[in-house]
C-alpha positions as CSV (number, residue, x, y, z in Angstrom):
1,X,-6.7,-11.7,18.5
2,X,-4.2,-12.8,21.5
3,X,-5.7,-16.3,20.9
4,X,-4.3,-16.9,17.8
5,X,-2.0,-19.4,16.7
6,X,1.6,-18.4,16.1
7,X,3.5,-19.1,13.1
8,X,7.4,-19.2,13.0
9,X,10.5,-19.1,10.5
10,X,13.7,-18.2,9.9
11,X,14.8,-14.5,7.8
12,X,18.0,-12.8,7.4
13,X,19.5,-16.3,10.0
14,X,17.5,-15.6,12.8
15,X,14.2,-16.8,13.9
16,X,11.2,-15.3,13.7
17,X,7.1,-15.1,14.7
18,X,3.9,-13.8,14.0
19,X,0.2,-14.2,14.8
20,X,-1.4,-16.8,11.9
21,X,-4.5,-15.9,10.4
22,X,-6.6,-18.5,8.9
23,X,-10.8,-17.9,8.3
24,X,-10.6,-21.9,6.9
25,X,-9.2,-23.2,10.3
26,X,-6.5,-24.5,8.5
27,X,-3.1,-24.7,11.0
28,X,0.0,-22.9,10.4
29,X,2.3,-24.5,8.2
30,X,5.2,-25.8,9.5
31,X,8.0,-25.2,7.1
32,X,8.2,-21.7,6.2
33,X,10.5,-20.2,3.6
34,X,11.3,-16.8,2.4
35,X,10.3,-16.1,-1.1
36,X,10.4,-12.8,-3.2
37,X,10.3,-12.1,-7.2
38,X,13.5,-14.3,-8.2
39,X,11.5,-17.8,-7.1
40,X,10.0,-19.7,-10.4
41,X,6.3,-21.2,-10.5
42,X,8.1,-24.6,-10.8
43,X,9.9,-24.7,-7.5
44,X,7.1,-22.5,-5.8
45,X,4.7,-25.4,-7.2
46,X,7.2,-27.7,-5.6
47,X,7.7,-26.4,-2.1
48,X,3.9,-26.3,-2.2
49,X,2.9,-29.8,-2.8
50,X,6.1,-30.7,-0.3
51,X,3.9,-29.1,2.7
52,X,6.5,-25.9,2.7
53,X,5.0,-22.4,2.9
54,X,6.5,-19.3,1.4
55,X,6.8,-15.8,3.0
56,X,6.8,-13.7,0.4
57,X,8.6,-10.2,0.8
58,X,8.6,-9.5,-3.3
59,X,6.2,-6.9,-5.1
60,X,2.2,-7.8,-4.4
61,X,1.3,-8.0,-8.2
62,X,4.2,-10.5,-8.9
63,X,2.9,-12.2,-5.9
64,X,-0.6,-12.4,-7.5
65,X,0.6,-13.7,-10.7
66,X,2.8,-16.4,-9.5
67,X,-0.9,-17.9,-7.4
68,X,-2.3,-17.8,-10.8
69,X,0.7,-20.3,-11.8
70,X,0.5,-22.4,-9.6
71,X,-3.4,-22.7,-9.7
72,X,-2.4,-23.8,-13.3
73,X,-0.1,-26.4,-12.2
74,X,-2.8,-27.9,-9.9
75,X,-5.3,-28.2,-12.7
76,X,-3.1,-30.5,-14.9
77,X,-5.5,-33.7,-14.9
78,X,-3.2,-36.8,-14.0
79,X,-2.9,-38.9,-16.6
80,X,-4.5,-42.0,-14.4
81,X,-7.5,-40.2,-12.9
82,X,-9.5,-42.5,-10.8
83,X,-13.3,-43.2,-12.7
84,X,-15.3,-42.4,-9.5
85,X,-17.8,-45.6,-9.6
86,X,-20.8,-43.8,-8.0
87,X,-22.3,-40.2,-7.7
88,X,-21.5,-40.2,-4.3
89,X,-17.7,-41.3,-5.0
90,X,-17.3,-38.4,-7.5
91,X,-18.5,-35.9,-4.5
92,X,-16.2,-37.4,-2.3
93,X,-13.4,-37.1,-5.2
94,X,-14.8,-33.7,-5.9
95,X,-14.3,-32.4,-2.5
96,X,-11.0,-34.3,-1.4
97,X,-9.5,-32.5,-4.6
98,X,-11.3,-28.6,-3.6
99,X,-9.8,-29.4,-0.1
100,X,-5.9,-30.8,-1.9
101,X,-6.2,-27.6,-3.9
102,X,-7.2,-25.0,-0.8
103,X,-4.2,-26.5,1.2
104,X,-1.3,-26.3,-1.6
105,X,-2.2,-22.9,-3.1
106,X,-2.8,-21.7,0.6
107,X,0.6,-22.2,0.8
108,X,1.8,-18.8,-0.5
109,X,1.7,-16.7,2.5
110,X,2.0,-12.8,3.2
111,X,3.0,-10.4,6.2
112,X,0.7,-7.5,7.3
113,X,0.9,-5.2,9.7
114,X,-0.8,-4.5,13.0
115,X,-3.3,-2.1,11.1
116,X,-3.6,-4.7,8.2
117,X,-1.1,-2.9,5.8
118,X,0.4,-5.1,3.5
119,X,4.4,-4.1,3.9
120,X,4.8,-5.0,0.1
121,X,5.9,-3.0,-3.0
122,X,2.7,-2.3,-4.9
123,X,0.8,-3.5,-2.6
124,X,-3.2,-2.5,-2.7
125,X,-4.7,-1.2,0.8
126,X,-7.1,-4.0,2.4
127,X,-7.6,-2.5,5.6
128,X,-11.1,-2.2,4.9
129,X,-12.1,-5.8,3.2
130,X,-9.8,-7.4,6.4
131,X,-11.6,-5.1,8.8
132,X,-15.0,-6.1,8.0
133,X,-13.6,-10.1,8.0
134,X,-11.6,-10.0,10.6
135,X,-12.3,-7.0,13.2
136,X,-9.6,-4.4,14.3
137,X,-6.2,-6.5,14.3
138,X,-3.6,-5.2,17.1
139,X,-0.3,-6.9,15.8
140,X,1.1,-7.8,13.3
141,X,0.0,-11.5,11.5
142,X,0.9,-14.0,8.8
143,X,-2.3,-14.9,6.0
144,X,-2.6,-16.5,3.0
145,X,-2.3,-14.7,0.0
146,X,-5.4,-17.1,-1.4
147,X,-7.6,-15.7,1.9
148,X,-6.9,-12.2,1.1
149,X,-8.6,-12.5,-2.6
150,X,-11.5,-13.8,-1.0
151,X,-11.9,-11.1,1.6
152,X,-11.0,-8.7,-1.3
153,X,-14.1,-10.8,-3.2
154,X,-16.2,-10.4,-0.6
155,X,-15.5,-6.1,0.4
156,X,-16.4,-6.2,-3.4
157,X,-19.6,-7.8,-3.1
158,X,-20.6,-6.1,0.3
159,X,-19.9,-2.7,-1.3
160,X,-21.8,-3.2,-5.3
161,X,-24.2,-5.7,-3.6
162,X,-25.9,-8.4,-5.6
163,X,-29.0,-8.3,-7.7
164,X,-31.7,-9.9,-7.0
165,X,-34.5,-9.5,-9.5
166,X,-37.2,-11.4,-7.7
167,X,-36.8,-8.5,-5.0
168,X,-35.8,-5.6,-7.3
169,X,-33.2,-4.3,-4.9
170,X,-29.3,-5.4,-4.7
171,X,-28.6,-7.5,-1.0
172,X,-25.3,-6.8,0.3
173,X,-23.7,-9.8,1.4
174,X,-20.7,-9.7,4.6
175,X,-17.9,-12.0,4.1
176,X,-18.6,-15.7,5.5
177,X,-22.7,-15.3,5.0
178,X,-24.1,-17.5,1.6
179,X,-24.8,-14.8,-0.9
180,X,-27.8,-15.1,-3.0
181,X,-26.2,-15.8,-6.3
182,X,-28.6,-18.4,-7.3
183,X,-32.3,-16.3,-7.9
184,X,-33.9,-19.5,-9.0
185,X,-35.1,-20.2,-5.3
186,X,-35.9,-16.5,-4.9
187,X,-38.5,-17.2,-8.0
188,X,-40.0,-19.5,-5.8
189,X,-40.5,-17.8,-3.0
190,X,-41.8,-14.5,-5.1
191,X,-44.5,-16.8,-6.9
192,X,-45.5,-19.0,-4.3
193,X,-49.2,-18.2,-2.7
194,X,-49.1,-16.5,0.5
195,X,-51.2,-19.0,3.0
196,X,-51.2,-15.7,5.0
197,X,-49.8,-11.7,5.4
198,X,-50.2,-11.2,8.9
199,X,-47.2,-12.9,10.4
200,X,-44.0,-14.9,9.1
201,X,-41.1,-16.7,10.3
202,X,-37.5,-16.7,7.9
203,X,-35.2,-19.7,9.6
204,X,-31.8,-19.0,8.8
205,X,-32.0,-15.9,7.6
206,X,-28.5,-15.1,6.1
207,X,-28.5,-12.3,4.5
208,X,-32.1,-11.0,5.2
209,X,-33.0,-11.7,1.6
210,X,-35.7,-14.1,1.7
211,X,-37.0,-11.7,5.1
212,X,-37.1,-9.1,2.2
213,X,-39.2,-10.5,-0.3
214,X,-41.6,-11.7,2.0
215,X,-41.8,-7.8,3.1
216,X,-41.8,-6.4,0.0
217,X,-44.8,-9.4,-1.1
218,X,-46.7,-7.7,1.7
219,X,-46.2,-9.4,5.3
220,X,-47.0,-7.0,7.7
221,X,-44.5,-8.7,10.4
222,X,-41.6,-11.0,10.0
223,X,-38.9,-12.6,12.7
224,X,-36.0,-13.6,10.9
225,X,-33.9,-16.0,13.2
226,X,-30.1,-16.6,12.6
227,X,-27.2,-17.9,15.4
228,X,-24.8,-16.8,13.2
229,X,-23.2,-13.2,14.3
230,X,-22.2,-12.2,11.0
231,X,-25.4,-13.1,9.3
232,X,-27.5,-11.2,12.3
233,X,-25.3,-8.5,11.4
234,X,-25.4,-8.9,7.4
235,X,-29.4,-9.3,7.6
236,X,-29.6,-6.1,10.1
237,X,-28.0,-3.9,7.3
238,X,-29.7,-5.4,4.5
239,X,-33.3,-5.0,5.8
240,X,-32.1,-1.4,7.2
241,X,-31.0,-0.4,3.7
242,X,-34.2,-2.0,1.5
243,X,-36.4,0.8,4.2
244,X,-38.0,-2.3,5.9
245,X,-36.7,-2.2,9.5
246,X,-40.2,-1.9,10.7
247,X,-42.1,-5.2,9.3
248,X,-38.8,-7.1,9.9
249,X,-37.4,-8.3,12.9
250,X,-33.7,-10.1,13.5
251,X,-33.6,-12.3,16.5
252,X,-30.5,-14.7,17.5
253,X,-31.7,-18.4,17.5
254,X,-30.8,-21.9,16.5
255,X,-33.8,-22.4,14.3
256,X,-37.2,-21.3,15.8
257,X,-38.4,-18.2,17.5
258,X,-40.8,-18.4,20.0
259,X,-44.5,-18.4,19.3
260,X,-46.3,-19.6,16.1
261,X,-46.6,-18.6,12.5
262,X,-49.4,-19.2,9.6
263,X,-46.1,-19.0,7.1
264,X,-42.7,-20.3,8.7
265,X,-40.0,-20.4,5.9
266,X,-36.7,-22.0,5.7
267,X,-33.8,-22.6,3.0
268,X,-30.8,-24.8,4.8
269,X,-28.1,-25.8,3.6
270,X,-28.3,-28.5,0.7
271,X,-25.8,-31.1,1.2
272,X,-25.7,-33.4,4.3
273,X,-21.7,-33.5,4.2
274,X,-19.6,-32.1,6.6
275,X,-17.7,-28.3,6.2
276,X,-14.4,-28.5,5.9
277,X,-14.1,-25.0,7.1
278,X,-16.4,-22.6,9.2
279,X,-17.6,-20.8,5.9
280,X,-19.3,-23.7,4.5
281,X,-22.0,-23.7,7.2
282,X,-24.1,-22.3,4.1
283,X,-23.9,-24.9,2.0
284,X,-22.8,-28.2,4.1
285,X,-25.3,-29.8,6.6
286,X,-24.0,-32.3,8.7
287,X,-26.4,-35.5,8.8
288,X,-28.7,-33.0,7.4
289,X,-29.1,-31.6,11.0
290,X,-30.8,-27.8,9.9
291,X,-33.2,-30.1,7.6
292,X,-34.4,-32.4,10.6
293,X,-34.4,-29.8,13.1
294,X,-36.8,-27.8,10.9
295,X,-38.9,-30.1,10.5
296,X,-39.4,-31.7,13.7
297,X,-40.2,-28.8,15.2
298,X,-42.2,-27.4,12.4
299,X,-45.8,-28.6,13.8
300,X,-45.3,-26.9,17.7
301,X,-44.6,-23.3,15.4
302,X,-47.2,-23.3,12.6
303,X,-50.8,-21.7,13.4
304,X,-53.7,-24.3,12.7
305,X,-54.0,-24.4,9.0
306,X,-50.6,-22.5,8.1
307,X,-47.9,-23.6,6.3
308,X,-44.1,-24.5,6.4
309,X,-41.9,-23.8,3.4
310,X,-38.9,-25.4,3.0
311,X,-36.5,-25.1,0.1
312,X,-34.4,-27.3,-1.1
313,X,-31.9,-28.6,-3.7
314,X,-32.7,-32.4,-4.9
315,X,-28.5,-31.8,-5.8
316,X,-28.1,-34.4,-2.7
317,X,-30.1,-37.3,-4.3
318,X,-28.9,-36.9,-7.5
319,X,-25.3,-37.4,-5.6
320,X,-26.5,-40.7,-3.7
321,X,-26.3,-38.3,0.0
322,X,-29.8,-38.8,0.7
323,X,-32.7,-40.5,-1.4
324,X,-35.9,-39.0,-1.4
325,X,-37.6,-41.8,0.8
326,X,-35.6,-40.7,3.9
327,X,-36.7,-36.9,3.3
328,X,-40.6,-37.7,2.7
329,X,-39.7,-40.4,6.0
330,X,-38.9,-37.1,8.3
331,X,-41.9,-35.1,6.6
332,X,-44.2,-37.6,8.0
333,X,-42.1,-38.8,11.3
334,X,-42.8,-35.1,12.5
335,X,-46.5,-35.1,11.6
336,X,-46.3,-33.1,8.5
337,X,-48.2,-33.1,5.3
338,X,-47.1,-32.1,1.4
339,X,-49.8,-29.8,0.4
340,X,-48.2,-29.0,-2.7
341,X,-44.3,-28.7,-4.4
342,X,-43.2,-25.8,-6.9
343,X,-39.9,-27.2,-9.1
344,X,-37.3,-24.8,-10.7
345,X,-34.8,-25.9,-12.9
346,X,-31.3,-24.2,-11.7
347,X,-29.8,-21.6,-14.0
348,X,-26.2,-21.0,-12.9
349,X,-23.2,-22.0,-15.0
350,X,-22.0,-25.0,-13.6
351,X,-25.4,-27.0,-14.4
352,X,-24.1,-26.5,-18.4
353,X,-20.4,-27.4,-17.3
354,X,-19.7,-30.4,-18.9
355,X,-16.5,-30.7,-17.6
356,X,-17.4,-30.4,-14.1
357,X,-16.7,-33.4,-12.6
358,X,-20.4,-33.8,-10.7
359,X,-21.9,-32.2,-14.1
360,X,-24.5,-35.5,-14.3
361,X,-26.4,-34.1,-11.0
362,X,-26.1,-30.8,-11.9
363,X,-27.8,-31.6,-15.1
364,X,-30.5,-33.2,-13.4
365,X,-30.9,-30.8,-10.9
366,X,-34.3,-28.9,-9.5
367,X,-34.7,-26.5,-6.8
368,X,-38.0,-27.0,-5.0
369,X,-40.4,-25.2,-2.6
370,X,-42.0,-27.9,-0.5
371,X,-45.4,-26.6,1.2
372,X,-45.7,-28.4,4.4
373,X,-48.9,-28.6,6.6
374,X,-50.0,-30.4,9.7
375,X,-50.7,-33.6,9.3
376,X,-54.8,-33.8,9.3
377,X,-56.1,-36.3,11.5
């Protein structure tokens, strides 16, 4: 924690300084005010948009409400809203407004204590959700208010876990690891034929949850690979809690284990854009990097006749980020095959939104399970 970035203001006319917190990698503002109860949404709105943090040292609820405000504030439409021109424009619009949004409401700020106490009135004790984000903290820091509700999300999620009815057993996602919200991809994976059930590889793992189904279908042995710390960690508990610590295997690698595998599966990330902050590693894939690197070395870690399995999103073409020819051109550049493709339309709530601004290639949208052979001579 001694690495972190310090934040400073001034209180009561003299200055002051604390650790800054910030899981987005977002720096520490550089205007700081104090704010309590008696500041309106207006002039909080305001300070916001002007690049000028508030401390609050008012009641936690009031805190809370006055967020909610503000978020209300930010979702006026303009009057003159830019028509994107293209798919691809209305991502880039999309995400250039997600990222306007993170900044200005991140802008309401909140002490805590060394132990991760909140030295508000009324406010709730989030010792645990912050220890489980962010380790044991040894002085007192400065975070967003915004941050906190996700790590409050996330405790949430860790502790009910999430259904999954393709495995028939809740996962329990750990705060900054993709959480299986979207079973449609599960489905596939739960239906597909088994090319074998002696040995599999699960690239990425995550949470352990595709590792899972692949146990509970009936593979004898799995190695789930992940270089992700909190997803090794997250897929440890999960497969230790669903009783299946001894066909499963966690291992820390950038993609491939070593050895070979008649069933070698892998679900990257969707998009080829780049994260604006280290917890969209899950769903952002720089120049499609995880996608290539699976594939190219796909062939040296599949057993003669066996099969790759890649899943994937077509959400990218639909957006102009990568046509279909470039995806089928890597398939074959690294000696693979298509021996077959299951398609599943998606069924979470956005794909209906029809005021979502990328609505069009959610609409359009399938999920697909690509079964990928060596390229017969």
């Amino acid at each position: 924690m001694s690495d972190l970035p310090t934040i400073g203001w001034t209180e009561a006319g003299a200055p002051r300084r604390a650790l800054w917190r910030s899981e987005s990698g977002q720096a520490p503002p550089q205007r700081v005010v104090v704010a309590d109860d008696t500041i309106s949404a207006d002039a909080a709105w305001r300070l916001a948009c002007e690049g000028t943090a508030l401390l609050w040292r008012g009641d936690f609820h009031n805190a809370r409400q006055l967020l909610q405000a503000m978020a209300r504030r930010q979702a006026r439409k303009p009057r003159k809203a830019k028509v994107p021109a293209s798919p691809r424009e209305a991502f880039n619009l999309h995400r250039l407004a997600q990222a306007q949004r993170a900044r200005t409401l991140g802008m309401l700020l909140l002490p805590f204590d060394a132990d991760c106490t909140i030295p508000l009135r009324r406010a709730p004790d989030v010792r645990a959700a912050c220890t489980e984000a962010w380790g044991e903290a040894r002085a007192p820091f400065v975070a967003s208010l915004r941050e906190l509700l996700g790590l409050i999300g996330a405790h949430e999620w860790r502790r009910k876990g999430v259904p999954v009815p393709a495995l028939g057993a809740h996962i329990h996602p750990h705060y900054g690891v993709f959480s299986p919200v979207r079973g449609e991809y599960l489905d596939l994976v739960a239906a597909a034929p088994l090319p074998a059930t002696t040995l599999a590889f699960d690239i990425g793992t995550g949470t352990g949850v595709l590792a899972a189904l692949l146990a509970r279908r009936g593979v004898r042995h799995i190695v789930a690979t992940d270089q992700d710390a909190r997803a090794l960690a997250c897929a440890r508990e999960n497969i230790e809690r669903l009783g299946l610590g001894a066909q499963v295997d966690i291992v820390q690698a950038d993609l491939f284990p070593q050895g070979r595998a008649p069933l070698v599966v892998c679900n990257p990330p969707w998009l080829p854009a780049r994260p604006s902050s280290p917890l969209e590693h899950a769903v952002y894939d720089p120049d499609s990097r995880m996608l290539r690197g699976f594939l190219q070395g796909l062939a040296a870690h599949l057993e003669p006749g066996g099969e790759g399995w890649l899943i994937l999103s077509d959400l990218a073409e639909h957006l102009g980020l990568r046509p279909r020819e470039q995806l089928l051109g890597w398939i074959a550049d690294a000696g693979l095959e298509v021996h077959g493709r299951d398609d599943i339309r998606p069924r979470h709530p956005k794909a209906g939104d029809a005021d979502d601004p990328l609505h069009a290639a959610r609409a359009a949208e399938l999920t697909s399970l690509w079964r990928l052979g060596v390229r017969r001579p």
